[in-house]
C-alpha positions as CSV (number, residue, x, y, z in Angstrom):
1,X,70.9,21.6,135.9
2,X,70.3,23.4,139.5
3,X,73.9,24.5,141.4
4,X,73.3,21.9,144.5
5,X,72.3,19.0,141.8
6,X,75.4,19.7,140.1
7,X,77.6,20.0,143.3
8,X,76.1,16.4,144.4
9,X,76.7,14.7,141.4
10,X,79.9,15.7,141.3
11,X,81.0,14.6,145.1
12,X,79.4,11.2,144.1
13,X,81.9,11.1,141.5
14,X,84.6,10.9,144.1
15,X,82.5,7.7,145.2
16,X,82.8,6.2,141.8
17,X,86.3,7.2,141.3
18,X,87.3,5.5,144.6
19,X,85.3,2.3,144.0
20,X,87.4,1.5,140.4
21,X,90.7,3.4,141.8
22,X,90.9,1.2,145.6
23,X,89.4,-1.9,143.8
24,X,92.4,-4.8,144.7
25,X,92.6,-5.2,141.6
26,X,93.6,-1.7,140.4
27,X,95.9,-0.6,143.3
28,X,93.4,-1.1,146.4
29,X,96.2,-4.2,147.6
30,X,99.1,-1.6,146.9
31,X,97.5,1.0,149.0
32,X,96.2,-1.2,152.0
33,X,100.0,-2.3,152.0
34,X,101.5,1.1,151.6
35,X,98.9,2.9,153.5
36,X,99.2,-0.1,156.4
37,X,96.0,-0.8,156.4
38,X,94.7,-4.5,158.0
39,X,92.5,-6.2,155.5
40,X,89.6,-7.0,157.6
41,X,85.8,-6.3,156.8
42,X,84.3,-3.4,158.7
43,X,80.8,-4.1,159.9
44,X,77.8,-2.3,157.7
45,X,77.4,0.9,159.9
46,X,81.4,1.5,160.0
47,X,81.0,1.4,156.0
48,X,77.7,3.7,156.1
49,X,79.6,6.1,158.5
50,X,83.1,6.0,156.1
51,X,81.0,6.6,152.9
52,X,78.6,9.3,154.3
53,X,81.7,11.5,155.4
54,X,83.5,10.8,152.4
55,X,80.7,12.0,150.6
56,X,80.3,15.2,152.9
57,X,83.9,16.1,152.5
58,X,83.7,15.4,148.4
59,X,80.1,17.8,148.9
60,X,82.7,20.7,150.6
61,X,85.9,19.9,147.6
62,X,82.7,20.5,144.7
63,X,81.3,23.6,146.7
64,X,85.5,25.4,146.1
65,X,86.1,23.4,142.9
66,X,82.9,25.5,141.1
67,X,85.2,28.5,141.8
68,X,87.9,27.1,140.4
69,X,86.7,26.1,137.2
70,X,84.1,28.6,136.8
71,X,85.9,31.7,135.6
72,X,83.0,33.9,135.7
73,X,82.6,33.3,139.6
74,X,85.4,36.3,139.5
75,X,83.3,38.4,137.7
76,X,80.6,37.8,140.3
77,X,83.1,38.4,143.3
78,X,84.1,41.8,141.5
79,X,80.7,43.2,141.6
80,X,80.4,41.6,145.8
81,X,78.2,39.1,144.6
82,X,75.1,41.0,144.2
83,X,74.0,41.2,140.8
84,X,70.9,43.9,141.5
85,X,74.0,46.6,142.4
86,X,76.2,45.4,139.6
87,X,76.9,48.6,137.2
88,X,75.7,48.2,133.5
89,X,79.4,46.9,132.7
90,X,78.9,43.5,134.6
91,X,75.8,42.6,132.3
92,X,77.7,43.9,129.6
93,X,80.6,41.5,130.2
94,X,78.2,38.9,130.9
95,X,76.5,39.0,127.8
96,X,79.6,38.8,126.1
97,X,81.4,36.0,128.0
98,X,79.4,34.5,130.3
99,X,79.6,31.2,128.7
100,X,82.9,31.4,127.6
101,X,85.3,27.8,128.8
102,X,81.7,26.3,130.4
103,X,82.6,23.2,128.4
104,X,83.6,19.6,130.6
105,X,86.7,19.6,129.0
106,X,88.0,22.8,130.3
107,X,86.9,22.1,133.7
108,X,88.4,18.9,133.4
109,X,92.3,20.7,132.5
110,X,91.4,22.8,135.4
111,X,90.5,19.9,137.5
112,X,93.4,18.4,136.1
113,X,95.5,21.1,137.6
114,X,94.1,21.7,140.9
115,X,94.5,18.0,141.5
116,X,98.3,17.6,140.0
117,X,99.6,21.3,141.8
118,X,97.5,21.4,145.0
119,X,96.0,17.9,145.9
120,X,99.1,15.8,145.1
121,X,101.9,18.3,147.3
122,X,99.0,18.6,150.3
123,X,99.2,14.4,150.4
124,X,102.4,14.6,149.7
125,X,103.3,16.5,152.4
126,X,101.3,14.5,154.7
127,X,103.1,11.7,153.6
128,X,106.5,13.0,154.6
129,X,105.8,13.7,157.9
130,X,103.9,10.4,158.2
131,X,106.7,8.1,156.8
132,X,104.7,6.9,154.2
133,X,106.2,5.6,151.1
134,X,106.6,7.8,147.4
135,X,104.1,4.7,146.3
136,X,101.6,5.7,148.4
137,X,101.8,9.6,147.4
138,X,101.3,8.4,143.9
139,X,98.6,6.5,144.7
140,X,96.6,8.3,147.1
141,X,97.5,11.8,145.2
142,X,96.2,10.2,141.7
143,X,93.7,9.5,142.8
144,X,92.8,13.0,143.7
145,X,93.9,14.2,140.5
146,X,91.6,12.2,138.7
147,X,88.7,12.9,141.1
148,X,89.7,16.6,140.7
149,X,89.2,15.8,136.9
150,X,86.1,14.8,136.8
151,X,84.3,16.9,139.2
152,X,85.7,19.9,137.2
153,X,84.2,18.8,134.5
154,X,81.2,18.0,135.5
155,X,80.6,21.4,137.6
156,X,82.2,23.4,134.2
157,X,79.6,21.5,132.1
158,X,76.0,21.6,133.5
159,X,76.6,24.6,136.2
């Protein structure tokens, strides 16, 4: 599968994620309630506007996330990314390993962990300094987590 398909698969899985994960009756009323947020409908371009950014942003997460679960990105960045200067070592290497952890399951754990260590403390931090409840960090921070999940996955697989 081409790099940007992958990369916009993946930041529609945050879409998907969010739809089940803020659905009321998963823990959309907890979060509204935690989060304060009024319960009103938005008008149709306010949702266009909120989806296409959240999509955007999800697009940038993806475009760091294939370094993160894509070990031999560090292989690339040791050689300055230009594969036509590479010494005969780097094809070498490749040969050998270049497919090495590409499975959906390891970029999943790696997912997994990028959500749980980094995405989790940067909302909960936020939440601190915002007042917001441990509820909230648990909800809005899981969700991230699982997101994380599945885009890793999904970039470690068909990247």
């Amino acid at each position: 599968m081409h790099t940007l398909s992958v990369l916009l698969l993946s930041a529609f899985s945050s879409l998907f994620v969010g739809f089940i994960w803020y659905n009321p009756k998963v823990f959309g009323t907890i979060w509204m309630k935690e989060a304060g947020v009024l319960e009103e409908k938005p008008n149709t371009a306010t949702i266009i506007k909120t989806m296409l950014a959240a999509y955007i942003y999800a697009f940038l997460i993806s475009f760091v996330m294939q370094f993160i679960v894509i070990h031999q990105s560090g292989a690339l960045g040791m050689i300055g990314g230009d594969v036509s200067k590479a010494l005969p070592s780097y094809s070498a290497f490749m040969a050998d390993y270049g497919t090495n952890f590409r499975t959906f399951k390891h970029g999943a754990l790696h997912g997994f962990m990028t959500g749980l260590f980094f995405c989790l403390p940067v909302i909960g931090v936020g939440a601190l300094f915002e007042r917001r409840s441990f509820k909230y960090t648990l909800i809005a921070g899981g969700y991230w987590v699982i997101t994380c999940m599945l885009m890793g996955g999904i970039i470690c697989q068909w990247m």
